[in-house]
Legacy VTK file of the C-alpha trace (Angstrom):
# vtk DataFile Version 3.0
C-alpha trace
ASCII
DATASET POLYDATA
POINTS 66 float
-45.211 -18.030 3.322
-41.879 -19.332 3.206
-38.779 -17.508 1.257
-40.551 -13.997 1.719
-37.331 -11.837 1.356
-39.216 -8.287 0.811
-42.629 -6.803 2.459
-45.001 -6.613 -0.751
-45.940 -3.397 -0.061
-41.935 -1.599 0.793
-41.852 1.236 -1.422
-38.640 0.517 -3.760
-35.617 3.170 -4.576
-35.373 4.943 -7.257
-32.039 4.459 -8.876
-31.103 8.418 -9.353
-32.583 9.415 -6.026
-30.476 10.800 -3.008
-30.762 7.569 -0.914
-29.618 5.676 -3.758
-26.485 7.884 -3.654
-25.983 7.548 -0.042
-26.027 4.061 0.242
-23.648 3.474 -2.897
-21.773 5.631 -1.500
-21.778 4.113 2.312
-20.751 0.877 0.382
-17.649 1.916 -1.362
-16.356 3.900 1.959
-16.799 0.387 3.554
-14.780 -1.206 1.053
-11.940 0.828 1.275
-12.028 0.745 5.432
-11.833 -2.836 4.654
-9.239 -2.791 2.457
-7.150 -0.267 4.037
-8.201 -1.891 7.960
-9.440 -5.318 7.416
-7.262 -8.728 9.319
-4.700 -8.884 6.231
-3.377 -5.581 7.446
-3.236 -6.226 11.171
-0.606 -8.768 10.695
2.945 -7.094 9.975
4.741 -7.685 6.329
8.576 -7.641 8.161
10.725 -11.004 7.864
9.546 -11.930 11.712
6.269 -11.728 10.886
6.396 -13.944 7.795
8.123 -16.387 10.036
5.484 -16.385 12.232
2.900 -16.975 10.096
4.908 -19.984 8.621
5.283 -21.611 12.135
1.852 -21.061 12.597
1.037 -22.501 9.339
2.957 -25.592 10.149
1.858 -25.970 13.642
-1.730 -26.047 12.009
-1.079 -28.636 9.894
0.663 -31.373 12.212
-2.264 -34.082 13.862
-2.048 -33.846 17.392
-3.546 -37.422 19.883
-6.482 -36.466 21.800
LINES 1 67
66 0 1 2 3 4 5 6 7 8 9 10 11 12 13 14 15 16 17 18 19 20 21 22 23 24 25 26 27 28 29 30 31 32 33 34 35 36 37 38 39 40 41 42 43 44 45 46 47 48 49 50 51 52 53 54 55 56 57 58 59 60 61 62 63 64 65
């Protein structure tokens, strides 16, 4: 059958059990990883960075002949 996302027979989790707990938990420490680690942060904040970013910006957006 098409569209099947879950086996029928999976047993579900409990909202207040321990696995429940561990996976919210996984999820939130993955959040902040991203947030603290994710591509915004690998590129610099200084003045040459921005000015980077703005030539590459602009470089972007100019048509180039193939």
């Amino acid at each position: 059958m098409l569209g099947v996302v879950s086996v029928p027979d999976a047993p579900s989790f409990v909202p207040d059990s321990e696995s429940h707990r561990l996976r919210s938990e996984l999820l939130e420490v993955r959040n902040r990883l991203h947030g603290r680690y994710g591509f915004d942060s690998l590129i610099g904040r200084g003045p040459s960075h921005r000015r980077l970013l703005e030539q590459v910006g602009a470089a972007a957006a100019t048509m180039v002949p193939c």
